[in-house]
VOPAGU-2260 file (C-alpha; in pm, 1 decimal, decimal comma):
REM VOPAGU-2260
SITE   aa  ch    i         X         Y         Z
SITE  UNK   A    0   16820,6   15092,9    4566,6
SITE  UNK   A    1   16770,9   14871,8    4909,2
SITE  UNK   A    2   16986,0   15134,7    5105,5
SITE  UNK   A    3   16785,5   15464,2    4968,6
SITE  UNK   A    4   16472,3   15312,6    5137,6
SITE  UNK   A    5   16661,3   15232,7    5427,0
SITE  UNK   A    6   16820,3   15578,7    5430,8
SITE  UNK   A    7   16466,9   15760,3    5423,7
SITE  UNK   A    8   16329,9   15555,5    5690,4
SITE  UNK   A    9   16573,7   15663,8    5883,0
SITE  UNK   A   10   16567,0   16005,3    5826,1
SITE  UNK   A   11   16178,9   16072,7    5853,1
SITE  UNK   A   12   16220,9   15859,5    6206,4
SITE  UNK   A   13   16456,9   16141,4    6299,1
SITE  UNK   A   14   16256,8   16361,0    6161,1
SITE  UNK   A   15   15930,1   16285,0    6341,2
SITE  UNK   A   16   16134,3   16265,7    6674,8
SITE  UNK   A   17   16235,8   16606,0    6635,0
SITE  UNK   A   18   16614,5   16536,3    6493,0
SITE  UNK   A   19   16781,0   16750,3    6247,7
SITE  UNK   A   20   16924,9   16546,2    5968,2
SITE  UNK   A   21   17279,5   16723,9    5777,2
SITE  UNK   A   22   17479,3   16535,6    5517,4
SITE  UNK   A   23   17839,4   16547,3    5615,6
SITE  UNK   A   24   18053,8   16449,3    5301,9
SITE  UNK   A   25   18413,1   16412,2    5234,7
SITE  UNK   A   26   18389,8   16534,6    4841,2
SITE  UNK   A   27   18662,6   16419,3    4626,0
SITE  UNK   A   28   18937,6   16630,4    4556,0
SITE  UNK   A   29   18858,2   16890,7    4263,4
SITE  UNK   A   30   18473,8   16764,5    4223,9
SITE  UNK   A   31   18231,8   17035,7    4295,9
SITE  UNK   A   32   17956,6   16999,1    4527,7
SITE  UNK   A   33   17653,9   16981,0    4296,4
SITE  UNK   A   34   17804,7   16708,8    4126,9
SITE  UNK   A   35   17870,7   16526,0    4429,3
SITE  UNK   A   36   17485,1   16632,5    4512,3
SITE  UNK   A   37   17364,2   16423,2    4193,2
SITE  UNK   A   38   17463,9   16115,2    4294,5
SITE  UNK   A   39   17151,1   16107,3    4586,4
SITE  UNK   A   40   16945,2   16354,6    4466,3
SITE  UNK   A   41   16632,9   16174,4    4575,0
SITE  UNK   A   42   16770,9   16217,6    4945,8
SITE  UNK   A   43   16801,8   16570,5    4977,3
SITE  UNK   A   44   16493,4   16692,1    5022,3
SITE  UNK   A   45   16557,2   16490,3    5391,8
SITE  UNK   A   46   16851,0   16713,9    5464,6
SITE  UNK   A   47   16802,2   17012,4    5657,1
SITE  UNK   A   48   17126,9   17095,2    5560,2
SITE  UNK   A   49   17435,2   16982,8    5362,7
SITE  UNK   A   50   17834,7   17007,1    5465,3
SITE  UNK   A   51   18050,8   16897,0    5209,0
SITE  UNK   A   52   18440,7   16951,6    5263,1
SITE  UNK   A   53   18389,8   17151,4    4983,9
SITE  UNK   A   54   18161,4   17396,8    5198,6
SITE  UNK   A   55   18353,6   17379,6    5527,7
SITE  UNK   A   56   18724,8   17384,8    5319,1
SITE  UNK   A   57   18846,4   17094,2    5517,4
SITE  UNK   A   58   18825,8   16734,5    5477,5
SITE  UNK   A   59   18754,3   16480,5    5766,6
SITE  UNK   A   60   18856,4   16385,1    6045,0
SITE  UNK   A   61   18930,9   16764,5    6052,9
SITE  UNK   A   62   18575,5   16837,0    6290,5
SITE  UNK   A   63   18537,2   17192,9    6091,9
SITE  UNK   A   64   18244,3   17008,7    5940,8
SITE  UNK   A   65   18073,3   16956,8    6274,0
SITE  UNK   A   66   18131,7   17268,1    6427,9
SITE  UNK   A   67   17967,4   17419,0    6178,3
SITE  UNK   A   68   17664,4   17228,8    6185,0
SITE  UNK   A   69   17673,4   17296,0    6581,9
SITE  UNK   A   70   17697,1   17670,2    6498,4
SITE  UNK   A   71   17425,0   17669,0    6243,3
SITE  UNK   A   72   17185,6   17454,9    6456,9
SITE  UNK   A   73   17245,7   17655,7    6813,1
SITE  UNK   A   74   17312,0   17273,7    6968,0
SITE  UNK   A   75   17589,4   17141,5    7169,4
SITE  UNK   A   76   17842,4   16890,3    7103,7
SITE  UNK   A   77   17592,1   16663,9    7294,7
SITE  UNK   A   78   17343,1   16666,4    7075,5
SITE  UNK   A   79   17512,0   16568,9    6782,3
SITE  UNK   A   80   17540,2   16186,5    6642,4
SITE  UNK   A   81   17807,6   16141,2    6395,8
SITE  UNK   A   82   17665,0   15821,5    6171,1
SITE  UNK   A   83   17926,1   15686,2    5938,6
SITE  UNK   A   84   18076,1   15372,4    5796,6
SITE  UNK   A   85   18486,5   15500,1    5793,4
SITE  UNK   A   86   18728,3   15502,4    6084,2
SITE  UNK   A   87   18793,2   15890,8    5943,2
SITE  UNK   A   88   18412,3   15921,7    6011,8
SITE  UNK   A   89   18426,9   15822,2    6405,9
SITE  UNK   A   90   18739,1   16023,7    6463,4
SITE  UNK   A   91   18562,9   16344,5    6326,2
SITE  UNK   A   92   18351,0   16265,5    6594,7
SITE  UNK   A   93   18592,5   16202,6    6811,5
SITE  UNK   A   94   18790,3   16507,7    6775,0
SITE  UNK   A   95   18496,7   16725,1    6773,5
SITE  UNK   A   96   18336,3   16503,9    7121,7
SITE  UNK   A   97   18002,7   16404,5    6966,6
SITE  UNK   A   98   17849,2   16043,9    7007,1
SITE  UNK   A   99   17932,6   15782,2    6687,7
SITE  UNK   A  100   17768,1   15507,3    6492,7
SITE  UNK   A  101   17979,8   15323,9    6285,7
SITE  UNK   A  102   17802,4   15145,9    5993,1
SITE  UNK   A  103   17965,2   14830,1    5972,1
SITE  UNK   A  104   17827,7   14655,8    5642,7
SITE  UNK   A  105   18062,3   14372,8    5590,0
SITE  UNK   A  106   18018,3   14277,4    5988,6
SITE  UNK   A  107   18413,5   14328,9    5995,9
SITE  UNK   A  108   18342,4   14433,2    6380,4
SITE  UNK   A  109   18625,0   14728,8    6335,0
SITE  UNK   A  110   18677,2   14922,1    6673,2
SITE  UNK   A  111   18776,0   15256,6    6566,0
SITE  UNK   A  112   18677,9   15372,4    6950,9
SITE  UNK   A  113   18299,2   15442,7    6766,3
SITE  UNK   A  114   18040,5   15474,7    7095,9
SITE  UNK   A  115   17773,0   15239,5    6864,3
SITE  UNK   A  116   17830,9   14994,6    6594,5
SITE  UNK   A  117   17487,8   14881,7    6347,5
SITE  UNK   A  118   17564,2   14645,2    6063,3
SITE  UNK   A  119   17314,1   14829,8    5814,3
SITE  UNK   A  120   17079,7   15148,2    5839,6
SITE  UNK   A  121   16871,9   14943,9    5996,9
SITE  UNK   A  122   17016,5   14875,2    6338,7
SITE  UNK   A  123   16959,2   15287,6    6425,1
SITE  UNK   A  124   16694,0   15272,9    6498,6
SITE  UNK   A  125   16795,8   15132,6    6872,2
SITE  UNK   A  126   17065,7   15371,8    6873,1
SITE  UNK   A  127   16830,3   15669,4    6833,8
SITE  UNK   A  128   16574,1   15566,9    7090,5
């Protein structure tokens, strides 16, 4: 799949610029986490660490996700770029007061108040200079 490449090119950018990369999902009600995990398994080996709402017992735009990843990772709020394609997506980031890119694939040019918009994986790359 087009958007797995894209999605590993992104993350070993990050990687070799000295970026932590963590997997925030919203998991669907009553689906446990390592099913949810074999839908990209081919990406996790990127992922220095996984939050699911399933992990963090709340579901977005609840920031619990975020806060933990802050915690774990000994970074500020400052640090942090929430990258998502989902209004609830930019208001976690909102809430919690990180930076946001939303991924806006169908070019709908939504303003959910995100700090960055990119129209595929792609377009991060000038975000994350």
């Amino acid at each position: 799949m087009e958007w797995i490449a894209a999605m590993q090119q992104a993350i070993t950018y990050m990687e070799e610029h000295l970026m932590e990369e963590i997997n925030y999902e919203d998991v669907a009600i009553g689906m446990p986490d390592e099913l949810h995990k074999s839908y990209f398994p081919e990406l996790l080996p990127y992922f220095d660490m996984y939050v699911s709402s399933i992990s963090c017992g709340y579901r977005k735009p609840n920031p619990k996700g975020l806060s933990d990843i802050a915690e774990e990772f000994g970074v500020a709020t400052s640090e942090i770029i929430m990258i998502g394609d989902e209004e609830k997506d930019i208001k976690t980031a909102k809430r919690f007061g990180c930076k946001s890119v939303l991924i806006d694939r169908r070019d709908r040019n939504a303003d959910f108040g995100q700090d960055y918009m990119v129209t595929d994986l792609n377009g991060l790359w000038e975000v994350l200079k």
